[in-house]
C-alpha positions as CSV (number, residue, x, y, z in Angstrom):
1,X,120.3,115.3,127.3
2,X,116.8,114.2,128.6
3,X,115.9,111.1,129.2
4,X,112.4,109.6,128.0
5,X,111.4,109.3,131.5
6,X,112.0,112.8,132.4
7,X,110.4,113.8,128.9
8,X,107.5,112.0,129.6
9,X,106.9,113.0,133.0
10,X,107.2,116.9,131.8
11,X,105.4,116.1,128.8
12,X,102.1,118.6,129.0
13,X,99.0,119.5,127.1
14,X,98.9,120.9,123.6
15,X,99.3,119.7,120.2
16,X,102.4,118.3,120.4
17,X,102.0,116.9,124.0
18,X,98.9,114.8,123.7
19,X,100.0,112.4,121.1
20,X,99.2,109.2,123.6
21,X,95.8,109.9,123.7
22,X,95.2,110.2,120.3
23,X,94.4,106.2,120.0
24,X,96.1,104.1,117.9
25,X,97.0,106.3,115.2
26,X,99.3,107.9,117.4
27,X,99.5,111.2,115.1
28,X,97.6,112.4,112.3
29,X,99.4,112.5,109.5
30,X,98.3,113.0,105.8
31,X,97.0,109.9,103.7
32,X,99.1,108.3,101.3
33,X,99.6,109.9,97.8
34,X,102.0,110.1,95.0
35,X,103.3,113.7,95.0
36,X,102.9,115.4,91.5
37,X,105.5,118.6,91.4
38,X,103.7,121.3,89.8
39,X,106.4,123.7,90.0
40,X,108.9,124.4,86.9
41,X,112.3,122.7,88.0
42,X,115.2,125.3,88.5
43,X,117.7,125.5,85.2
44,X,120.9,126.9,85.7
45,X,122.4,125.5,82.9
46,X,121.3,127.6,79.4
47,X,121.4,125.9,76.0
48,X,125.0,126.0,75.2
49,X,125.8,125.2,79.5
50,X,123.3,121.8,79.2
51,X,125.5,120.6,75.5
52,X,129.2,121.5,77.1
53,X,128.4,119.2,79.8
54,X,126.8,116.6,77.1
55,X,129.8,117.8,75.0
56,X,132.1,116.6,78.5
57,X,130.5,113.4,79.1
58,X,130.8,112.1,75.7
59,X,134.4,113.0,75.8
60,X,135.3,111.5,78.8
61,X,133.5,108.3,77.0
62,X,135.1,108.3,74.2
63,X,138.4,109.4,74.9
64,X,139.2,108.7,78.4
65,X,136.8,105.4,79.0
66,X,135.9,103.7,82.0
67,X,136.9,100.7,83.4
68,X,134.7,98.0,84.6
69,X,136.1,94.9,86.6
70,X,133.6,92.8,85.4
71,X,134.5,90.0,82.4
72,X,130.5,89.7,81.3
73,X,130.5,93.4,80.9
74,X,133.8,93.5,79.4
75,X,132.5,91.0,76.7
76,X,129.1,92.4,76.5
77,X,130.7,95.4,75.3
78,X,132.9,94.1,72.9
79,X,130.1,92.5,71.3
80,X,128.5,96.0,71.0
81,X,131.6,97.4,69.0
82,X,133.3,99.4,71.7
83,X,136.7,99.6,72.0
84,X,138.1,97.2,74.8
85,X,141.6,97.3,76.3
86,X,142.0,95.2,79.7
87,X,139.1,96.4,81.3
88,X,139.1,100.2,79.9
89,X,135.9,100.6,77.8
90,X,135.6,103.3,75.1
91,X,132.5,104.1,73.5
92,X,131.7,106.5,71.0
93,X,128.1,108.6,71.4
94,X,126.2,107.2,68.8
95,X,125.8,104.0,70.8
96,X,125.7,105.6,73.9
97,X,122.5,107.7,72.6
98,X,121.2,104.6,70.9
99,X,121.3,102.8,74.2
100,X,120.0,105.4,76.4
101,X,117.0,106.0,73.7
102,X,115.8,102.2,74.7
103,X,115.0,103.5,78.3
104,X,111.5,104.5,79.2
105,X,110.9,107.5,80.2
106,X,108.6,106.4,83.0
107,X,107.5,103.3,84.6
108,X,106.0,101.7,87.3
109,X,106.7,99.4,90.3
110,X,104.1,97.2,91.9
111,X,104.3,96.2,95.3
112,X,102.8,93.1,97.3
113,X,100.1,95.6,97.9
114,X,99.2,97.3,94.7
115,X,97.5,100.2,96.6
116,X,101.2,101.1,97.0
117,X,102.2,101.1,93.6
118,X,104.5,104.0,92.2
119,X,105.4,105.7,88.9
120,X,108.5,106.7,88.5
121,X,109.0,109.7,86.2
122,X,107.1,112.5,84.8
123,X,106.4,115.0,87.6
124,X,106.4,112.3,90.1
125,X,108.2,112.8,93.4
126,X,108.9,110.4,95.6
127,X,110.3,109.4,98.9
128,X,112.2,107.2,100.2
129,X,113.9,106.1,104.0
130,X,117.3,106.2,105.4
131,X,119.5,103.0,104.0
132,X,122.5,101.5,104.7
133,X,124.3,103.4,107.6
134,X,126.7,101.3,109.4
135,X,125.9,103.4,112.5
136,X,122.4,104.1,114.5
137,X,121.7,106.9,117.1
138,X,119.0,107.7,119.5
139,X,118.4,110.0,122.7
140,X,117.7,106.6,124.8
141,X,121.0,105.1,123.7
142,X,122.6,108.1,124.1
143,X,125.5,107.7,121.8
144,X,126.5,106.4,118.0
145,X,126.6,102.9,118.1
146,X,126.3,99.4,115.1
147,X,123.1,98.9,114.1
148,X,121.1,96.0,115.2
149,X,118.6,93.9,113.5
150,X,116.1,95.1,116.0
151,X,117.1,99.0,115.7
152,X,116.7,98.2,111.3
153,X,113.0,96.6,112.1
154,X,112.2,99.5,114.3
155,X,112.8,101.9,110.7
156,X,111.4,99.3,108.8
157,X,107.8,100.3,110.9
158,X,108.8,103.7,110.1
159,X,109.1,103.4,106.6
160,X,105.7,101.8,107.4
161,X,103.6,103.8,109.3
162,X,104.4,107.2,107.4
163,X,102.2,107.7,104.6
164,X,104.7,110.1,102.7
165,X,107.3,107.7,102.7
166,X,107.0,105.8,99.5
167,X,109.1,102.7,99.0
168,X,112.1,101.4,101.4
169,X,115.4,101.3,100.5
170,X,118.0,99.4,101.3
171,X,118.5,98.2,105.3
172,X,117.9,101.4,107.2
173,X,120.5,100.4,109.6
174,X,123.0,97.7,109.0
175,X,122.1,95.0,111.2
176,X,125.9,94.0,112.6
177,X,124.4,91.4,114.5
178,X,123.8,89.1,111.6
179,X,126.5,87.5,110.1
180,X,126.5,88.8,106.6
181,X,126.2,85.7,104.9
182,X,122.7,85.7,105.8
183,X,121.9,88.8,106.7
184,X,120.3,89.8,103.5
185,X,118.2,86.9,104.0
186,X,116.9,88.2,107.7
187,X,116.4,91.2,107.0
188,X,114.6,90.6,103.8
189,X,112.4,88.9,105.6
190,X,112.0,91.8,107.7
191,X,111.4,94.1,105.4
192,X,108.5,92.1,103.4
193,X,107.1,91.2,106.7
194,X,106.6,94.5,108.1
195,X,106.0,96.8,105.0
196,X,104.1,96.1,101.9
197,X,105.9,98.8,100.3
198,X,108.5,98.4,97.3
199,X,111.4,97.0,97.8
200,X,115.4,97.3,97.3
201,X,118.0,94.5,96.8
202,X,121.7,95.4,97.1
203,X,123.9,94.1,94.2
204,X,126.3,93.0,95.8
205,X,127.0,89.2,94.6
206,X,124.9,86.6,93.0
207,X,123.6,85.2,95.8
208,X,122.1,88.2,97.9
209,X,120.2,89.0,94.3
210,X,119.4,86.1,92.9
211,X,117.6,85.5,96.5
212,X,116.2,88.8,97.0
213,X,114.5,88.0,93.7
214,X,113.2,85.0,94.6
215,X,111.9,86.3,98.6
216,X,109.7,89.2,96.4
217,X,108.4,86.7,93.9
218,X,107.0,84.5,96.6
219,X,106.3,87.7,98.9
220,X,103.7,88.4,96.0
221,X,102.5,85.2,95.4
222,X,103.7,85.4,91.6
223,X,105.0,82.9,89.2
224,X,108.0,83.6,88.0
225,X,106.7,84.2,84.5
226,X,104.4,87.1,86.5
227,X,107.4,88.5,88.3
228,X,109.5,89.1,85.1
229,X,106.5,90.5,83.5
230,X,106.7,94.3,85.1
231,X,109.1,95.9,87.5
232,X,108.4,94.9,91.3
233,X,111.5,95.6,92.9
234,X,114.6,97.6,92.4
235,X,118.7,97.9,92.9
236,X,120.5,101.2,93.3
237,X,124.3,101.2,92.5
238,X,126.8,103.2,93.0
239,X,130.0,104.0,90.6
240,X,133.3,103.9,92.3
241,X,134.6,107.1,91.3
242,X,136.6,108.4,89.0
243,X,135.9,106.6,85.9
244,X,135.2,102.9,87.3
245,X,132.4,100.2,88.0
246,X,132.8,97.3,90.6
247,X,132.3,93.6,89.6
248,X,129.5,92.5,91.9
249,X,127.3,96.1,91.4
250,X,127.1,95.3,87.5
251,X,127.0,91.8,87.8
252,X,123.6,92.5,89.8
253,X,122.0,94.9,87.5
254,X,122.8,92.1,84.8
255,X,120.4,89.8,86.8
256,X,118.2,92.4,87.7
257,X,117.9,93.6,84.2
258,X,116.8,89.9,82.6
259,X,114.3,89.6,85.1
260,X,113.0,93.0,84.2
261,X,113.1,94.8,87.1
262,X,114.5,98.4,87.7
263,X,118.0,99.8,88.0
264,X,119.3,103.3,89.6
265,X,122.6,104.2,88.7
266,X,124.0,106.9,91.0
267,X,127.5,108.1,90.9
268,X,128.8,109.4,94.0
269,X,131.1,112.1,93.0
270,X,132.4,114.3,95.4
271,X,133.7,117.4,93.8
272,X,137.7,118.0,95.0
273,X,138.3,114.9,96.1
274,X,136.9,112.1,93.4
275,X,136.0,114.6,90.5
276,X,136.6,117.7,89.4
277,X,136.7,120.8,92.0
278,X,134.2,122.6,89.8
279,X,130.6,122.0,90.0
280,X,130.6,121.5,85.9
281,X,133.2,118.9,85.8
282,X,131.8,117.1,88.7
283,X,128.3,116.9,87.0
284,X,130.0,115.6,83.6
285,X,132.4,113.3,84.8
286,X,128.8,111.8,87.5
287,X,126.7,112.0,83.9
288,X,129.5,109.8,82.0
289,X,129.9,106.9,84.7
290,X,125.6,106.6,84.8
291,X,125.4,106.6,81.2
292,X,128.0,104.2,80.0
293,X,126.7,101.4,83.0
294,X,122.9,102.4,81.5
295,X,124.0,101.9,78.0
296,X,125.2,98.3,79.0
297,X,121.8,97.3,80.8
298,X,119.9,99.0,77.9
299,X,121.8,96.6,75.5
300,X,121.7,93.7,77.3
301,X,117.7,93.8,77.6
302,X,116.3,97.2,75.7
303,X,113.3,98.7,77.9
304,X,115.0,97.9,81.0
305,X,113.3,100.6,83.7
306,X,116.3,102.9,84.5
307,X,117.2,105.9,86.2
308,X,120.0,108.3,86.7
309,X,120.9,108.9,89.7
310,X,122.8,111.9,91.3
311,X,125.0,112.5,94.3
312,X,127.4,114.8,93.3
313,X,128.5,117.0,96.6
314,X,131.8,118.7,97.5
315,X,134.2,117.9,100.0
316,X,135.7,119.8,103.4
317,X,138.9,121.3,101.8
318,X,139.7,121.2,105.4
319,X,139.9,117.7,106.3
320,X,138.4,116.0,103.1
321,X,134.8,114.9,105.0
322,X,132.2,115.1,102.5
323,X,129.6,118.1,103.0
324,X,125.9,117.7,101.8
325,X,123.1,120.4,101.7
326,X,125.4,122.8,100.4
327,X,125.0,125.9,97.9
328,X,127.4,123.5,95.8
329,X,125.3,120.2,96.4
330,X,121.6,122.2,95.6
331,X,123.3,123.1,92.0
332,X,124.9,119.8,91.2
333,X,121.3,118.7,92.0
334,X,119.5,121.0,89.5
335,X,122.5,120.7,86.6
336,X,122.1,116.7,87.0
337,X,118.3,117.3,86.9
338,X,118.2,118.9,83.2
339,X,121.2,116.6,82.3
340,X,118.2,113.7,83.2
341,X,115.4,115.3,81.1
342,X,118.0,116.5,78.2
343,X,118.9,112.5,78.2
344,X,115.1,111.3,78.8
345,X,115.9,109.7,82.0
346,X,113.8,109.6,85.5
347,X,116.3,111.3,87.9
348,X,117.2,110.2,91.5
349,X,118.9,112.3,94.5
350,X,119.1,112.6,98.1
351,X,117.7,113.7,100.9
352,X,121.4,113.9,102.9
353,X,123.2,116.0,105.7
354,X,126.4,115.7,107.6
355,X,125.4,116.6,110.8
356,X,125.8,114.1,113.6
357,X,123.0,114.5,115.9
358,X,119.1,115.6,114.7
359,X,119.9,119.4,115.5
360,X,119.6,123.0,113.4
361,X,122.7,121.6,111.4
362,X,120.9,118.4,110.6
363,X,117.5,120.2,109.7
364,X,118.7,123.3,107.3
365,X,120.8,120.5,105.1
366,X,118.4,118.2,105.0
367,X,116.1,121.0,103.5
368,X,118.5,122.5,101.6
369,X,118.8,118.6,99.8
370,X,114.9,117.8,99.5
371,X,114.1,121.3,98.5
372,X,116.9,121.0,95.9
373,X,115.3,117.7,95.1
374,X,112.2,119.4,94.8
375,X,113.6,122.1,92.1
376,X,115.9,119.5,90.0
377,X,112.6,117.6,89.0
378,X,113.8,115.0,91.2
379,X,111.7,111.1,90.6
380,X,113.3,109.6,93.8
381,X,114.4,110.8,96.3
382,X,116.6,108.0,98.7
383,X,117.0,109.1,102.2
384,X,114.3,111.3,102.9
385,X,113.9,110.7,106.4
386,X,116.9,109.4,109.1
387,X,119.9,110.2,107.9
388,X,122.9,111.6,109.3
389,X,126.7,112.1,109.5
390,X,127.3,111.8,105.8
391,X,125.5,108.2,105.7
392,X,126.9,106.8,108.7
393,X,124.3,107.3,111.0
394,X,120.4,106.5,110.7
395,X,118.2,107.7,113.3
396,X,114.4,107.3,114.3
397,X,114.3,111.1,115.8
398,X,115.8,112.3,112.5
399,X,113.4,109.9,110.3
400,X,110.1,111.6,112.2
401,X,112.0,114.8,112.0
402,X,112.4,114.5,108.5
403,X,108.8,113.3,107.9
404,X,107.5,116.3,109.0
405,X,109.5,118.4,106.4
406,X,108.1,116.3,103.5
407,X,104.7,116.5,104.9
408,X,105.2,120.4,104.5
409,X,107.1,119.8,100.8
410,X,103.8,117.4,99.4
411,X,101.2,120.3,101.0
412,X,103.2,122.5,99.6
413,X,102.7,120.9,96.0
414,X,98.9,120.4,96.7
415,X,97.2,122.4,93.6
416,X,94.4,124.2,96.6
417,X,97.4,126.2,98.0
418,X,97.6,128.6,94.9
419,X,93.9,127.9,93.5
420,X,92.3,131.4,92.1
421,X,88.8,130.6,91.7
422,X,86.4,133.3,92.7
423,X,85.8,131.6,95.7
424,X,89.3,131.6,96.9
425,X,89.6,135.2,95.7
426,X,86.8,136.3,98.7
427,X,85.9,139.7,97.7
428,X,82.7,139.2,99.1
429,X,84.5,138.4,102.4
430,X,86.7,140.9,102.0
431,X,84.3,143.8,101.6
432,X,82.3,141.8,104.5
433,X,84.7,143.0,106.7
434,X,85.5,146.1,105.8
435,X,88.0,148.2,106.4
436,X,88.2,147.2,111.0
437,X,87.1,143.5,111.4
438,X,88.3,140.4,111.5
439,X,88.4,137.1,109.4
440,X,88.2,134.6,111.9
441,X,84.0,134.5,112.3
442,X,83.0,135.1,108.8
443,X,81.3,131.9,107.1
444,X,84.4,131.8,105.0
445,X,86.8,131.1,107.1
446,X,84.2,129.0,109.4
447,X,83.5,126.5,106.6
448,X,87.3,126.1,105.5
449,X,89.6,126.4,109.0
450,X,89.6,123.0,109.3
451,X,91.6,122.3,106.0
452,X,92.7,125.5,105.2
453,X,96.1,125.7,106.6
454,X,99.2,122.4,106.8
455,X,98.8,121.2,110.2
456,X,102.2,119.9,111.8
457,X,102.4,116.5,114.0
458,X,105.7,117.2,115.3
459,X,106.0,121.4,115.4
460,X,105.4,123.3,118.3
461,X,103.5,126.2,117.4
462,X,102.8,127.6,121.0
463,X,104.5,130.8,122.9
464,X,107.5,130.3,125.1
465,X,104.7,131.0,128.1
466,X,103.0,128.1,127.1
467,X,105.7,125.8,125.4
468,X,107.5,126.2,129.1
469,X,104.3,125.8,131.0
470,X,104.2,122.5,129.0
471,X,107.3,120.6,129.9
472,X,109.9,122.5,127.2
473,X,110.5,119.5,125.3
474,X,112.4,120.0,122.4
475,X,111.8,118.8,118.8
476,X,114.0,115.8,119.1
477,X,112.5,114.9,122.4
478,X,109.2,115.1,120.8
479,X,110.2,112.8,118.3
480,X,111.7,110.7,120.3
481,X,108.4,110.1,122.3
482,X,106.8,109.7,118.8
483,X,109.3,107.3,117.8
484,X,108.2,105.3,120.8
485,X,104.8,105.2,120.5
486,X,104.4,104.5,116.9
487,X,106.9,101.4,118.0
488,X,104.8,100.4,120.7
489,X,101.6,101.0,118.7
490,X,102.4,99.1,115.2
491,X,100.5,96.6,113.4
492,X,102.3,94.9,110.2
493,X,100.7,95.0,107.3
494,X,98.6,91.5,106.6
495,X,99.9,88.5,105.0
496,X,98.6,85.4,103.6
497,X,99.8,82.9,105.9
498,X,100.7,80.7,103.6
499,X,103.4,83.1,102.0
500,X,104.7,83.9,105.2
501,X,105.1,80.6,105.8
502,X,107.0,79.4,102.1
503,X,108.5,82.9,102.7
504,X,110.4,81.6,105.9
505,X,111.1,78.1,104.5
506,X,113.0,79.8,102.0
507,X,115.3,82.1,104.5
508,X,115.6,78.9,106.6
509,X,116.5,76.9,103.5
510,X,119.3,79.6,102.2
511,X,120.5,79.9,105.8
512,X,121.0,75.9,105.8
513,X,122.9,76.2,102.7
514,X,125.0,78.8,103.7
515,X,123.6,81.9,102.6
516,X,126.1,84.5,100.7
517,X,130.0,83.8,100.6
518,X,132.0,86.5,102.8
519,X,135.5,87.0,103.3
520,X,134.9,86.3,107.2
């Protein structure tokens, strides 16, 4: 492996090699936008395919149930008219597709900066960085080691600084340093500190929520009659498969959702080992555990902004690992993408891979996933950029990596790239030069070169001559210099300093008091 010293002292000339004098910009990238996919998505499923799974779901609802190890819920639902036994919940479809019909289709969030304010739904696509990996690796450190609060601020810049990276998730590393009673409350801090993006709170306990909620409210500068107004924030949860939700996930989304702010519900099902083998009976078994937790939200407080997430993959029938970026993953992806529209819902996956280092492995399953995001109608997409080895790994090389690939995928939905006006047809052009010349010196290419084509930060599109003459560095080496400079480089996002300062008062104040309970 190279070191950065050696990298930089081979680093030579070209595109890729003169990103230090480029200023303080470090690289140009493309301006922030909301992605609009103007492709149609990818249906495998036909008619009857799209009701049998609808058909399976409802079944496993009604017949099978769900259990939920939470007493509100438990309640809640009883209330509703569903048949409750212990903590098994039945529920017949009428109410499920009474509940589900209370969700908006699309909504927004808004952001302490409202120039960073994104719809969710419709043909909206949008991205997301790396969160909660246990594990972080670089090419300084050399090896996979626990994150540390200043490795999770580095991503947090990231998640920053790149313009197609749309709202953070949760901590893109999990800072092991902190103790995790207040670690929540550090890197909260953090994360409002150093991007102005929207924001994530875990749901796990009353505590971490309840002060998450209360760190964005006064991160805005909003009463909290303003912050329960529209969505500003949101929780992702995750079913634990087969057929069961946790106590502190729902318990969370039952705060989130009086306060009027957005929920993702995302199964993780992994066919052959927590569903079904099959692909179908995956996707039904993922579309039943999202519905019936959506259907308790949707009661509780109707109009509450929800989506349906997906992370239905297979397993290694070999040693049980999970696998991501697969044939088997892409179609899950696309199933659970009609399932969404057929239901009405905005639809959530995964930009994911089980690599272990940011190599070939890393790249083509990372693709695979976005591009199957891409063709499922995806709305969000969580861990776009930095992830690797199933989740357990997060990784700056691998975030810029990444960021390059959805660079390509938002040029790639630009309308100009399949525009058919006269003027993009040429003919004049054409017959300009003939049947022997050239294109490069007429006035239509002159006036358009500039713009015409995607230009890459991070590619090297030189010959081997030149790409040796110029240090062969390597993609991950090249991001890894990136990585460095857009470190060294940053500049947080402005603050009024009077929030910052009733911001900290608060951390220091739940620190003081204890913070979350934990079992250590």
């Amino acid at each position: 492996m190279m070191t950065e010293g050696k990298a930089l002292r081979r680093r030579g000339g070209g595109r890729a090699g003169n990103v230090a004098r480029r200023g303080k910009a470090v690289i140009d990238q493309m301006p922030w936008r909301i992605p609009v996919n103007l492709d149609r998505p990818t249906e495998p499923l036909n008619k009857a395919g799209v009701a049998a799974i609808h058909e399976g779901a409802m079944r496993i609802l009604e017949e099978i149930g769900v259990v939920f190890l939470n007493p509100e819920a438990l309640e809640i639902f009883r209330q509703a008219g569903c048949i409750v036994k212990g903590d098994l919940v039945r529920m017949g479809r009428d109410f499920v597709t009474e509940m589900i019909g209370r969700a908006p289709r699309e909504f927004t969030l808004t952001p302490r900066n409202p120039a960073h304010t994104i719809p969710i739904g419709g043909r909206h696509i949008l991205f997301g960085n790396v969160s909660s990996p246990p594990g972080y690796w670089d090419m300084e450190v050399g090896k996979k080691v626990s994150g540390t609060r200043e490795q999770c601020a580095n991503l947090l810049k990231l998640t920053q600084y790149f313009n197609c990276i749309h709202f953070a998730g949760g901590y893109p590393v999990e800072p092991v340093d902190i103790h995790a009673s207040v670690r929540h409350l550090d890197v909260l801090y953090d994360k409002l500190t150093l991007t102005d993006k929207v924001m994530h709170a875990y749901s796990l306990g009353k505590e971490r929520v309840e002060d998450v909620m209360e760190m964005v409210r006064i991160a805005n500068g909003l009463t909290h009659e303003e912050f329960a107004a529209k969505p500003r924030m949101y929780t992702n949860i995750n079913s634990t498969s087969p057929l069961k939700h946790d106590f502190p996930m729902i318990d969370g989304c039952l705060r989130m959702a009086r306060r009027g702010q957005a929920i993702v519900v995302t199964p993780f099902t992994l066919a052959g080992a927590m569903a079904p083998v099959t692909m179908a009976g995956a996707v039904a078994q993922s579309i039943a555990e999202a519905l019936c937790a959506i259907a308790l939200f949707q009661y509780v407080a109707p109009g509450t902004p929800c989506v349906i997430g997906t992370f239905t993959s297979n397993v290694d029938m070999k040693s049980g690992a999970p696998a991501f970026g697969t044939p088997e993953y892409m179609r899950a992806t696309q199933m659970t993408g009609q399932m969404a529209r057929f239901y009405g819902l905005p639809l959530r996956s995964s930009g994911a891979c089980a690599a272990n280092v940011p190599d070939g492995q890393a790249m083509w399953e990372t693709s695979n996933s976005l591009w199957a995001a891409v063709q499922s109608g995806t709305n969000m997409v969580y861990h776009a950029a930095g992830w690797l080895e199933g989740g357990l790994i997060a990784s700056p090389e691998k975030f810029i990596m990444d960021c390059e690939l959805l660079q390509q995928i938002q040029r790639y939905m630009e309308p100009q790239t399949f525009a058919t006006s006269p003027d993009d047809i040429a003919l004049e052009t054409i017959a300009e030069v003939g049947n022997d010349g050239h294109f490069f010196g007429t006035q239509h290419t002159q006036g358009r070169y500039e713009t015409a084509f995607y230009q890459p930060f991070l590619s090297d599109w030189r010959n081997h001559e030149a790409w040796e003459e110029a240090g062969a560095i390597q993609t991950p080496e090249r991001a890894h210099l990136l990585f460095k400079e857009i470190i060294g480089s940053f500049e947080a996002p402005p603050m009024d300093a009077t929030i910052r300062e009733e911001l900290g008062d608060f951390v220091a104040r739940r620190k003081n008091e204890g913070g979350a309970p934990t079992d250590f």
